[in-house]
C-alpha positions in Angstrom: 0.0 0.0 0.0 0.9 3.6 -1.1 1.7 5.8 1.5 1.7 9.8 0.6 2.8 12.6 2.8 0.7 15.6 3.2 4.1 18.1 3.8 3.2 19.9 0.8 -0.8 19.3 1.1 -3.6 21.9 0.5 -6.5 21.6 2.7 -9.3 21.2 1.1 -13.0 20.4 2.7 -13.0 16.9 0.8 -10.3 14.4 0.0 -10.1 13.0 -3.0 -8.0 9.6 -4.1 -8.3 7.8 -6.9 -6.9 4.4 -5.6 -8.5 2.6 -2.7 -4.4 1.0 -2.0 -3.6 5.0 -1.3 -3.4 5.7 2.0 -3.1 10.2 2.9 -1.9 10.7 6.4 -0.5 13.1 8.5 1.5 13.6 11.5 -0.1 14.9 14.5 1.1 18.7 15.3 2.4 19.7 18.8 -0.7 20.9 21.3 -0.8 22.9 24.3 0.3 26.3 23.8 2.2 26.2 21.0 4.4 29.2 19.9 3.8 29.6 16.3 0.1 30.2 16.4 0.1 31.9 20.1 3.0 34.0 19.8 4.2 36.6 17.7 7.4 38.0 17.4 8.9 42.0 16.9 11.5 42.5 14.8 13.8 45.6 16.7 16.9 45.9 18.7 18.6 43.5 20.6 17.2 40.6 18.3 13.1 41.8 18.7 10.9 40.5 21.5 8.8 37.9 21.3 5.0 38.1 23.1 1.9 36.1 23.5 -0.8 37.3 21.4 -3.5 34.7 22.7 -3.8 31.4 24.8 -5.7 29.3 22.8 -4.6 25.6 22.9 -5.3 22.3 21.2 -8.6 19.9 21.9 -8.4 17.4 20.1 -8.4 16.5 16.1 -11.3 17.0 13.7 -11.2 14.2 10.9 -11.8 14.6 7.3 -12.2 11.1 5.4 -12.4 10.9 1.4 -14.2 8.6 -0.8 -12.7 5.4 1.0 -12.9 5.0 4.6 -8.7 4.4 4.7 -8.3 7.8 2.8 -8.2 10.5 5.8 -6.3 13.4 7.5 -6.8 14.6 11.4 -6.7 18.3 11.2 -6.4 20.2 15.0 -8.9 21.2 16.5 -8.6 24.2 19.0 -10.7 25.1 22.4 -12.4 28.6 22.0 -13.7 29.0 25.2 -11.7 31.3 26.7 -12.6 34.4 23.9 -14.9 36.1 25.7 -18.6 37.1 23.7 -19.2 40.4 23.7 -23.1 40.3 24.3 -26.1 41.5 21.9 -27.3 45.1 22.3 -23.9 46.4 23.0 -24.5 49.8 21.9 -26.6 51.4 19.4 -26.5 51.2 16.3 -24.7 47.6 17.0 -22.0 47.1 14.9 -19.6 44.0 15.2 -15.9 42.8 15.4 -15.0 40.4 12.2 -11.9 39.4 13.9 -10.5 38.4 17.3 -9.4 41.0 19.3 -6.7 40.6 22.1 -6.1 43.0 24.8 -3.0 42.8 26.9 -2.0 45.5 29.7 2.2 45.6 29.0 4.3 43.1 26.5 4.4 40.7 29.5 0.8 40.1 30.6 -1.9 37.7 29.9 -4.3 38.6 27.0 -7.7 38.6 27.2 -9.4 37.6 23.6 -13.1 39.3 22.3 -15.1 38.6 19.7 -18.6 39.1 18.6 -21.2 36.7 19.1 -22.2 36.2 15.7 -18.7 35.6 14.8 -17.6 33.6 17.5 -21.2 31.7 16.5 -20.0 31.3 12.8 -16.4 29.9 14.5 -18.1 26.9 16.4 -20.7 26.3 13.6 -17.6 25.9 11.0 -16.0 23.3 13.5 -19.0 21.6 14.2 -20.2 21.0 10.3 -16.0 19.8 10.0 -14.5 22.7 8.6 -12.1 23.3 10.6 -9.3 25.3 8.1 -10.9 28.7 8.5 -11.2 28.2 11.7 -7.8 27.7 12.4 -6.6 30.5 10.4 -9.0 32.7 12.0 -7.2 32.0 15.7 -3.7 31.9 14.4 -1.6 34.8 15.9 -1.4 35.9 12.2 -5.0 36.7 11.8 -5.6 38.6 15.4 -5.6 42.2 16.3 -3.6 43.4 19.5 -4.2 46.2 21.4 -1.9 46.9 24.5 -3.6 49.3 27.0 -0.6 49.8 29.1 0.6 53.1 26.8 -2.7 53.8 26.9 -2.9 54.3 30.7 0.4 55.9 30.4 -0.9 58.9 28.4 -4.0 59.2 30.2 -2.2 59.5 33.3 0.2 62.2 31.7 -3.1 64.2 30.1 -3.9 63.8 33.8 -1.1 66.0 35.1 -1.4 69.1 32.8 -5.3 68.7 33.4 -4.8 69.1 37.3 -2.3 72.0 36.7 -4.8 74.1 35.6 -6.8 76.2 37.8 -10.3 77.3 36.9 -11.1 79.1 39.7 -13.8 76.0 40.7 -14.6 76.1 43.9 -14.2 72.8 46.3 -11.3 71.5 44.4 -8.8 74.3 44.3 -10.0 75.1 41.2 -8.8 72.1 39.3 -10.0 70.8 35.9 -12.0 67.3 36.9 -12.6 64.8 33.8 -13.7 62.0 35.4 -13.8 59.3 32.2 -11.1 59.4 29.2 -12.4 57.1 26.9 -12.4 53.4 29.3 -10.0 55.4 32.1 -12.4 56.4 34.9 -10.7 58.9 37.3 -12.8 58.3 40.4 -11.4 61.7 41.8 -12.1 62.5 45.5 -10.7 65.5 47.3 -7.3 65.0 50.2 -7.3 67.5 53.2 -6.0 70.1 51.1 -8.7 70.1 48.5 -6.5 68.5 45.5 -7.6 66.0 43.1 -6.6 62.6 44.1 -7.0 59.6 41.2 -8.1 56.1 41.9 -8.1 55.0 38.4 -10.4 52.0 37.3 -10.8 50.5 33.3 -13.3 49.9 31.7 -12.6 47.6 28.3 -16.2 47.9 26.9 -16.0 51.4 26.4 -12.1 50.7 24.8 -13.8 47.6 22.7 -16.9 49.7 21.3 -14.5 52.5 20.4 -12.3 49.8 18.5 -15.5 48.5 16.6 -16.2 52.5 15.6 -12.7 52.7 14.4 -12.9 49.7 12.2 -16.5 49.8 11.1 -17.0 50.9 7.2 -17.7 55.1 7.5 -21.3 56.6 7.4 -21.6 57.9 3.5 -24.6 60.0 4.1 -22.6 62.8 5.9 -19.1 63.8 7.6 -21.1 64.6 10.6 -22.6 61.3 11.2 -19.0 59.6 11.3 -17.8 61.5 14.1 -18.6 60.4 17.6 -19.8 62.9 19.9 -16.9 64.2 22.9 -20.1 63.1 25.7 -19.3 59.5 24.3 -15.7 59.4 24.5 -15.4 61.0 27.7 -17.2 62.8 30.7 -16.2 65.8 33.1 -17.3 68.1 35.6 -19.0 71.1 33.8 -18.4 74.5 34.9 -21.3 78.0 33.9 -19.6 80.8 32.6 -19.2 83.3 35.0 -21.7 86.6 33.4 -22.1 89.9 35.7 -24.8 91.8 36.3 -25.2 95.0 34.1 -24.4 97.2 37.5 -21.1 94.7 38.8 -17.7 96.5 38.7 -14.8 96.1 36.3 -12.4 93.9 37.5 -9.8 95.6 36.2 -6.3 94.4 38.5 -7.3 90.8 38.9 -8.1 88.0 36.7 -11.2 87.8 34.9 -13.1 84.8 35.2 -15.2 84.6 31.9 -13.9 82.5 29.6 -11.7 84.5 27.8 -15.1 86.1 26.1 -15.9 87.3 23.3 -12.9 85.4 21.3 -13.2 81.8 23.6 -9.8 81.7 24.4 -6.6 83.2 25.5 -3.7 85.4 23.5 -1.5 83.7 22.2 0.5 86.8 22.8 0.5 90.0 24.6 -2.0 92.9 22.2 -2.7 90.2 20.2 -5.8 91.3 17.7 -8.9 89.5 16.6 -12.2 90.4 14.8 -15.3 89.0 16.1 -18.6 90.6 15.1 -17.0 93.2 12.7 -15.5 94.6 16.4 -11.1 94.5 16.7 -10.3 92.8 20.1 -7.1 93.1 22.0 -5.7 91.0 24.2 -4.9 92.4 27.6 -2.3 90.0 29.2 -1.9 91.8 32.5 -5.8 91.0 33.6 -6.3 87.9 31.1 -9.1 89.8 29.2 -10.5 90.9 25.8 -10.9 94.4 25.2 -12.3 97.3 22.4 -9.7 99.5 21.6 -12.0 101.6 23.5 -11.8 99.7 26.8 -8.0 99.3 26.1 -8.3 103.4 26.2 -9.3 103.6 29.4 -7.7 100.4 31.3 -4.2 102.3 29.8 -5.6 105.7 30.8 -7.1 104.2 34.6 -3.7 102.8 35.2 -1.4 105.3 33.5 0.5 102.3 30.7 1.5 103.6 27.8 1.7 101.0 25.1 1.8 100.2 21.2 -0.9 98.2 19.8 -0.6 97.1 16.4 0.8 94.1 14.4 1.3 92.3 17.7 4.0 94.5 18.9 3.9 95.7 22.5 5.9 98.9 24.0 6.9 98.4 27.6 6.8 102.5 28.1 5.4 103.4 31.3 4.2 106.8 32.5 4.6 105.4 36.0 7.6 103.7 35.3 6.2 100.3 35.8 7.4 97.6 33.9 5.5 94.6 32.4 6.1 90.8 33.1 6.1 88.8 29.9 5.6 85.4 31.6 8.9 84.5 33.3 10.8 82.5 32.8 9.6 81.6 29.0 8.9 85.2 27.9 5.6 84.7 26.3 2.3 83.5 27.0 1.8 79.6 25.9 0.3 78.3 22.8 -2.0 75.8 24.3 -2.9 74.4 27.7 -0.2 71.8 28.8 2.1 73.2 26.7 5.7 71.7 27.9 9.2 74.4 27.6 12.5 73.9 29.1 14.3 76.3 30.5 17.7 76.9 32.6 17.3 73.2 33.5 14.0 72.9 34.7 10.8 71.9 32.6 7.6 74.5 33.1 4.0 73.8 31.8 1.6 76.6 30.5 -1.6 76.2 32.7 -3.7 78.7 30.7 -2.3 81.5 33.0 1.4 81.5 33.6 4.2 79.1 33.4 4.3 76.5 36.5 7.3 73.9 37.2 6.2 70.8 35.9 
């Protein structure tokens, strides 16, 4: 009797042979964890870094016979229940993964496998009607998507500290900026003794999972605004009303205002910087954090006796009480954005919306 090896075999769902004396078979493959369909391997320095992608191992053999009851093949069969559903309903509109997914928190840990139901469904029905080859593929290393959460959490945490530099004038919690979910990160802030922001950070991966489906899912053709997600979805935070004084309320000219930087939205990007809103020029006063008309700049030079040059963003530092301006030590200029980072004579300050702070 013919004996032929199946080294250089392609799968197919049936087996064909024309001889009944030919016998197809095929040595068993290793079980239990092994590395070429759980592990994948990173090609960098110092030879690239090899990491588990999933934990699936072998159960058993499925068994495909041809015409004749000698003529067969024993193709592995893999246990799938340790990918965990994700259930019906998960969010509206529901919308699906076509793949595994496999978290891991760090190169080192343990991942955690997803899938939809209707494709984990369509995986066991394939094994069950013995076809196991697309199965097989399908929970290879080589067909699943990784995510690893742990630089994730680490720029969460980093968004975290420029977020609790910067002081809104809130009351209760010295003023600090509180976002209590970033996308799966939950902050679970409560106040210490000195009425700071303390962190107690908890994950959740369903919100990390649905954003993932989003991300993957074919767009919305029937308009740009339909395929972006809302900033209520993707995170939540403590809301703060505009501060709006009454009609009768005096200037606060000397301190910091505490609108929000109205009518432009935001703050100068430089000292007497200009910008039209409403057909009206606004100049950016940097000494109380304000917009002003050119006739409010009037008086606020005339009440406390500056002399300065507006225009093309330029700034004289001409005082008729001889008092001199501070451009935001140590930088020199206001920042460009909140959390802004700048080093300077070997320390490293952050821009907090106000003035420069040592990070």
């Amino acid at each position: 009797m013919a004996s032929i090896s199946t080294g250089n075999f392609t799968p197919s769902e049936y087996i064909d042979s024309a001889s009944p004396d030919i016998k197809i078979t095929t040595e068993a493959p290793a079980t239990t964890y092994d590395s070429e369909r759980n592990f994948r391997r990173v090609d960098g320095g110092f030879g690239g870094e090899t990491f588990a992608v999933s934990n699936i191992t072998q159960d058993g053999y499925i068994r495909l016979s041809g015409k004749y009851p000698q003529n067969y093949i024993d193709v592995p069969k893999y246990n799938l229940s340790d990918i965990i559903v994700i259930a019906e309903g998960f969010e509206e509109p529901r919308k699906e993964l076509n793949f595994i997914l496999s978290i891991k928190d760090g190169m080192d840990s343990i991942p955690i496998l997803y899938a939809s139901k209707n494709y984990y469904d369509g995986l066991i029905s394939e094994y069950n009607n013995k076809k196991p080859f697309g199965v097989n593929a399908s929970t290879h290393e080589r067909s699943i998507v990784v995510i690893d959460i742990k630089p994730l959490k680490e720029l969460t945490e980093s968004m975290r500290v420029a977020e609790l530099s910067i002081n809104l004038n809130r009351t209760g919690t010295n003023g600090q900026i509180e976002v209590t979910r970033n996308l799966f990160t939950n902050s679970n802030y409560k106040s210490d003794s000195n009425g700071d922001l303390v962190a107690s950070p908890s994950y959740d991966l369903n919100k990390l999972i649905n954003y993932i489906i989003w991300v993957v899912d074919k767009p919305n053709t029937k308009g740009y605004d339909e395929r972006l997600i809302p900033a209520n979805v993707l995170g939540d935070w403590i809301e703060i009303e505009p501060y709006i004084p009454d009609e009768d309320e005096p200037s606060n000219v000397g301190g910091i205002s505490t609108t929000l930087y109205e009518p432009v939205g935001r703050f100068g990007s430089y000292p007497d910087e200009e910008v039209i809103v409403g057909h009206e020029l606004y100049i950016w006063n940097d000494e109380v954090y304000e917009w002003q008309t050119t006739i409010e700049r009037d008086e606020y030079e005339r009440v406390n006796g500056v002399n300065t040059t507006t225009g093309g963003g330029q700034q004289g530092t001409n005082s008729t009480q001889g008092r001199e301006r501070t451009f935001y030590p140590p930088i020199g200029r206001a920042g460009t954005s909140v959390g802004e980072t700048v080093p300077a004579g070997g320390m490293t300050y952050i821009w907090n919306g106000t003035e420069w702070m040592v990070l």
